[in-house]
C-alpha positions as CSV (number, residue, x, y, z in Angstrom):
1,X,0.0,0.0,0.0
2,X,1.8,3.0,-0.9
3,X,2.0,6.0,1.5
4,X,-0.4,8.8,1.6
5,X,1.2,12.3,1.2
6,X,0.8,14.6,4.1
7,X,-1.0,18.1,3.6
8,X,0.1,19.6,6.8
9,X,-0.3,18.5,10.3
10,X,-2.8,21.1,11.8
11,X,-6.4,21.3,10.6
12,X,-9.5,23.3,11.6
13,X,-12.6,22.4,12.6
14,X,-16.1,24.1,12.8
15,X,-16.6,24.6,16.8
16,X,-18.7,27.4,18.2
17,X,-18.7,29.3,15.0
18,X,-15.1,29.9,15.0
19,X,-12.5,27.3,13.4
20,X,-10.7,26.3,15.9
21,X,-7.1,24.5,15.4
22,X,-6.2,21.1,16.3
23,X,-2.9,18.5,15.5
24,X,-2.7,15.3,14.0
25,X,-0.1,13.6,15.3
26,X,-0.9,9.9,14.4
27,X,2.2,9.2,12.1
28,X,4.4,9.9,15.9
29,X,2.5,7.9,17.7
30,X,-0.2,10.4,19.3
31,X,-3.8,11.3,17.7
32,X,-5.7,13.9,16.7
33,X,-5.7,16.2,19.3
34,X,-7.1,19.9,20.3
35,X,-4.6,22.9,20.6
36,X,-5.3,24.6,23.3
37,X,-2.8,27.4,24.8
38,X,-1.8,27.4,28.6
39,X,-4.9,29.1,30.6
40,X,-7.2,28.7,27.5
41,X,-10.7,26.3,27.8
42,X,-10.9,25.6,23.8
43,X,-8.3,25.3,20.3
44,X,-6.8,28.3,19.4
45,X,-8.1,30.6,16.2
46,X,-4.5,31.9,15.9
47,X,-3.1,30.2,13.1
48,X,0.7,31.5,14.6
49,X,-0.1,30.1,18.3
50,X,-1.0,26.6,16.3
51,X,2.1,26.1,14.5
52,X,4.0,27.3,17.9
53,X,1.8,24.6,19.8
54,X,2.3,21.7,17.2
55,X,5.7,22.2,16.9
56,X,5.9,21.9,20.7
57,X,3.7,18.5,21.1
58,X,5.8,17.0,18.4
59,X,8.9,17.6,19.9
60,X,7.3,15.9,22.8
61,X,5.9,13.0,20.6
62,X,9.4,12.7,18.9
63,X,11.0,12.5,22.5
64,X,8.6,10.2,23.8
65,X,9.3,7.8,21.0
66,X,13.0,8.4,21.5
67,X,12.9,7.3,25.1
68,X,11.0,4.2,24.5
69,X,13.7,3.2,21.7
70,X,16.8,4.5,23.2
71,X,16.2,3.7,27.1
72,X,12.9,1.4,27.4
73,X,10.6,3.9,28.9
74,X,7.3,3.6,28.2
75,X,5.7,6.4,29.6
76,X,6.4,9.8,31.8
77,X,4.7,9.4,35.3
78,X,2.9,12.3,36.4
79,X,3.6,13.7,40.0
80,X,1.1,11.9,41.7
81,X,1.7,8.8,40.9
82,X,5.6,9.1,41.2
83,X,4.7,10.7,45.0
84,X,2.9,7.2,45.6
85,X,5.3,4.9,44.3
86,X,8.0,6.9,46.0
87,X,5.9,6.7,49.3
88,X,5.8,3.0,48.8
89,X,9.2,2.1,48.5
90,X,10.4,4.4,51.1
91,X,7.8,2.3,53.5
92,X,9.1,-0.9,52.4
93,X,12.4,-0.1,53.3
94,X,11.4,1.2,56.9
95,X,13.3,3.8,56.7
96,X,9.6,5.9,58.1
97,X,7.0,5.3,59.9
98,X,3.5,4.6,58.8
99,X,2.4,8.2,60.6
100,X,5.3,9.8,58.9
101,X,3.5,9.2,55.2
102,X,0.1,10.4,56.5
């Protein structure tokens, strides 16, 4: 099957009445996602803002992937469950208290 050519990876959809920018990132390993800028509810109408933002989730994309290959990690943990695991090993080792990690 031979490979599709790419047009571009932002498009716009229809939402509210306003086109409103989102990323395809499928070919990376992500999906079809929204950009949305920090401290913003919905996608951005900037068409500047969107290339900044895509730019920046691929590079994410493209380091995720790199990690994976390079060092076998499969995914980032967020804070809270790193706090948890953290937590748990430092119990298992008895190095504190149970009333310590309330």
């Amino acid at each position: 099957m031979p490979q599709r050519r790419r047009k571009g990876r932002i498009y716009w959809r229809e939402r509210g009445g306003v086109a409103r920018a989102y990323g395809d990132f499928r070919d990376v390993g992500g999906g079809r996602e929204a950009l949305i800028p920090p401290g913003e509810r919905a996608a951005t109408t900037d068409p500047i803002v969107a290339e900044k933002l895509a730019a920046d989730r691929l590079k994410e994309h493209l380091a995720r992937r790199r990690d994976r290959v390079l060092l076998g990690i499969e995914r980032q943990a967020a804070l809270k469950e790193f706090a948890a695991g953290h937590l748990v090993q430092k119990a298992r080792a008895a190095r504190v208290t149970e009333k310590h990690l309330e």
